[in-house]
Each structure stands twice: as C-alpha cells, then as structure tokens.
C-alpha positions as a printed Julia matrix, in Angstrom:
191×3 Matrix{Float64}:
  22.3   -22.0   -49.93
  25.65  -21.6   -48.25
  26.55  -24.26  -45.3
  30.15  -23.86  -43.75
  32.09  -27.01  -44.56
  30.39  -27.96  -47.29
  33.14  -28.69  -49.51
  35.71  -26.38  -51.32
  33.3   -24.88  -53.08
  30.75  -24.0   -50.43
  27.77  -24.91  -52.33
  25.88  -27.78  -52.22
  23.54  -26.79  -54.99
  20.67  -24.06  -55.15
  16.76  -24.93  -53.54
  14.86  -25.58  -55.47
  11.64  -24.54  -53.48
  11.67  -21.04  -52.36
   9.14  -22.22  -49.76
  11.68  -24.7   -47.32
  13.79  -21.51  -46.95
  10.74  -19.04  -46.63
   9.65  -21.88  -43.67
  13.23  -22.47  -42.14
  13.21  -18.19  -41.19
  10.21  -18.46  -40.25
  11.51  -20.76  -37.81
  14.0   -18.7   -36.67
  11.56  -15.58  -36.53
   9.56  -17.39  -34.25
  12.14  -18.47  -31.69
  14.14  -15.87  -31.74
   9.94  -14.01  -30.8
   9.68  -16.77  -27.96
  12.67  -16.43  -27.09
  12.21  -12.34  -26.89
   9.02  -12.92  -24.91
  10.36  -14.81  -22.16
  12.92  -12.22  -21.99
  10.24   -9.73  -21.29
   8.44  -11.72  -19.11
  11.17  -12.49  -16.88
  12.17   -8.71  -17.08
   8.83   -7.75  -16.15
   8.56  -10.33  -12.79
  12.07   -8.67  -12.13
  10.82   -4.87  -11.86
   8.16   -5.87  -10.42
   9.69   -7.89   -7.45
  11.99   -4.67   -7.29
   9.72   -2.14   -7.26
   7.07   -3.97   -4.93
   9.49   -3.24   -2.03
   8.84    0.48   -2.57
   4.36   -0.1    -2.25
   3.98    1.51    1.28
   1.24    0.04    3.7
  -1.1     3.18    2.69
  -1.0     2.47   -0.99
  -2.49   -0.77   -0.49
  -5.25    0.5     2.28
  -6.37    3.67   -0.09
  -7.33    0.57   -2.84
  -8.91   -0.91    0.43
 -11.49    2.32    0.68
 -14.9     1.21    1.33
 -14.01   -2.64    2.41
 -14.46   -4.16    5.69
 -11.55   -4.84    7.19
  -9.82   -6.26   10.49
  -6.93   -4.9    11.86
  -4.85   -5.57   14.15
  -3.37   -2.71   15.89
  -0.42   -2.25   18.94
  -2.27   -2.28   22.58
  -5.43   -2.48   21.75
  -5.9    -5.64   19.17
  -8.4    -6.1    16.5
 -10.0    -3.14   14.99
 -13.17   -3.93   12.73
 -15.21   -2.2    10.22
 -15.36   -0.16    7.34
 -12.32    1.32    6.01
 -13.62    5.07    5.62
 -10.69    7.3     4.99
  -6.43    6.96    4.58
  -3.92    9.31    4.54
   0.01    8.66    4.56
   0.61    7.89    8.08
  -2.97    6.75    9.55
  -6.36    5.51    8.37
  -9.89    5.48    9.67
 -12.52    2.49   10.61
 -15.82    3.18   11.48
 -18.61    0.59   12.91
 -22.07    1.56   13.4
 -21.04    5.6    15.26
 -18.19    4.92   16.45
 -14.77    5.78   14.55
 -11.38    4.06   15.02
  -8.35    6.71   13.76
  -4.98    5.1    13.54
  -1.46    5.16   13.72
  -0.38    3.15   10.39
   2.97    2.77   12.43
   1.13    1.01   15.44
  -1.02   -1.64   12.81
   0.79   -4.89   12.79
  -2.32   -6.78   10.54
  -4.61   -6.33    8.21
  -7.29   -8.99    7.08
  -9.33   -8.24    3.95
  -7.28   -5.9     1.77
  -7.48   -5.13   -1.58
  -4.79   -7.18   -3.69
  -3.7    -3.65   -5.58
  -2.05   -0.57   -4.5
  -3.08    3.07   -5.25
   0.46    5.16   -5.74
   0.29    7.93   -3.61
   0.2    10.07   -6.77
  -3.13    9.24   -7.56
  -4.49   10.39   -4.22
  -6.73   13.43   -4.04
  -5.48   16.54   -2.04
  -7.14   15.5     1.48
  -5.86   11.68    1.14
  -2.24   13.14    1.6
  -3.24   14.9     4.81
  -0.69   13.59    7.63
  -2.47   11.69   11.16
  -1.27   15.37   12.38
  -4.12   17.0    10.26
  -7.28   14.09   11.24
  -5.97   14.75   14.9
  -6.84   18.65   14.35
 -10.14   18.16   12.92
 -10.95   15.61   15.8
  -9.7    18.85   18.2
 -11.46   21.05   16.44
 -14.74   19.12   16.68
 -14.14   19.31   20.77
 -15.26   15.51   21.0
 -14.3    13.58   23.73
 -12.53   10.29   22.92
 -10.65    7.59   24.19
  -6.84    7.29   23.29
  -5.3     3.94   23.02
  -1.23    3.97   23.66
   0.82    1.09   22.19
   1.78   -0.4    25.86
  -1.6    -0.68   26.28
  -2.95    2.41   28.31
  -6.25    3.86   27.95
  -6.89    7.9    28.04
 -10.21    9.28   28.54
  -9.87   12.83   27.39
 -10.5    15.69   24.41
  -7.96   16.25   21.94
  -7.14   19.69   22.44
  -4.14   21.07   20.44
  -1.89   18.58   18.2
   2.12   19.72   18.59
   4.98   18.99   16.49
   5.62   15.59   18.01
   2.75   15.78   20.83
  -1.03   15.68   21.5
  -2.06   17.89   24.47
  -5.38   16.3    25.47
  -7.62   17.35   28.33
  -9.05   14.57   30.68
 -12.57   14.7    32.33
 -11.39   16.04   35.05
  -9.51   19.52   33.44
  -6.48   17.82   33.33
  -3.92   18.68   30.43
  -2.08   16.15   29.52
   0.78   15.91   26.82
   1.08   12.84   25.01
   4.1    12.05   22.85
   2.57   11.03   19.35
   5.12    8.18   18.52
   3.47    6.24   21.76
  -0.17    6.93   20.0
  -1.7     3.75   18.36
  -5.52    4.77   17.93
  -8.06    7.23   19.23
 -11.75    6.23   19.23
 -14.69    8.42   19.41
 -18.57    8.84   18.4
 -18.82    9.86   14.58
C-alpha cells in the first residue's frame, strides 16, 4: 500500500490481508453513498421549495374534489359545503340545493384542503373551463340567483349574457344591469 510520506521509498510493506483493504473501500464506498444521498435529498427539498411557488390555488382545490370545505370568500364570508366542481379561475360548493360558484380571485381561506395538488395538466377538458364558461351555463339555465360583490353588495337578478369583462344580469324587476366581473366574488342559486 502506498502512503505519502512514508519514507524514501514509499512503501511501508505489502498487506498482508486482502480483506482490511477490501473493508477500508468499502468505507469509502459507503460515505462517499451517504454522502451522495444527502446531496440528493437536499437537492430534492430545493426543487421542491422552488417549484411549490408555481402550485396555483386551483391545483390544490381540484385534489380537494368531493371534500367538505369552508371558505372564506371577499363580502360575503364563509362559504360551506361540498367542493363539487373547479376550473382555473373559480370553483363550486354546494349544500343541500343550493350552489355557491366562485371567484378563486375573491377567496381569501380555505379550511379542509387536500395536502396535494393536481397540475393543471392532469385536468379533464371541462375542469379547464374559465368562471366565464360556469357563468354561461348558469345563463343558459335562466335561473335566478343572487350575486355577491366583493364590497359587500347583494344582486337579486338572472344571469343573462356573460361579456368579455362583464355580466349583464336582469333584476326582478326587468332591469339590465351590467356588472364588471373583476368586482364579482360569488353567485348563489338553487341546484
């Protein structure tokens, strides 16, 4: 075996047990393994403190599907029940008959969420439809509902025809109404 400073001639004799050296790399195989492993590890918690700034609000509701949840939502409060459907921008919470749809941008709390994430990628073809596309089908249906602003206000009406950046709603009364969609937090109707 060759140790540096071992004399002038570098040896200090051969070993006689092929088994001390056969143990001392194994040694060195298995830290330099450890070692490698906490690497990884550390790599891992890394990317995944990185790339956990990127899991949108939606991602972790759509693993949320079928739970009961609270949430908290702009002007109106708390907002209980069964999480039935998600898309991108909204998400919908039905009680008993009567459905909650809303605003992901106007829901400052949820309580009761899943722990994991669904990447959008993994949604089916109706998941990705926009709050645009539920407020259609709630048009379509010619319900009446009540729409919830974030200040606060309260709109009896029907949906009637969903705009680029609008709702036009009908009251009671006849009376159209446009309502600018960034001031919508939830609409709540009879399923």
């Amino acid at each position: 075996m060759w140790l540096p400073g071992a004399g002038a001639t570098g040896w200090l004799g051969q070993v006689s047990d092929d088994a001390d050296l056969f143990e001392f790399f194994d040694d060195l195989e298995a830290e330099a393994e450890a070692l490698a492993h906490r690497e990884r590890v550390g790599d891992l918690a890394d990317r995944g403190h990185s790339e956990y700034h990127e899991v949108p609000l939606a991602a972790r509701l759509m693993a949320s599907t079928g739970q009961e949840l609270a949430i908290e939502v702009l002007g109106i409060g708390p907002v209980q029940g069964e999480l039935v459907r998600v898309g991108p921008d909204w998400c919908a919470v039905q009680r008993g008959a009567v459905r909650w749809i809303i605003a992901l941008d106007a829901v400052t709390v949820v309580r009761g969420a899943s722990a994991r994430a669904v990447p959008q990628v993994a949604w089916g073809p109706v998941d990705r439809l926009g709050l645009r596309s539920a407020l259609r089908r709630l048009a379509d249906s010619g319900q009446a509902c009540t729409i919830h602003l974030r200040d606060g206000a309260r709109i009896e009406a029907g949906v009637r025809r969903v705009g680029a950046d609008f709702v036009e709603v009908a009251t009671p009364s006849g009376e159209p109404m446009l309502l600018a969609s960034r001031h919508l937090a939830a609409l709540r109707h009879d399923s």
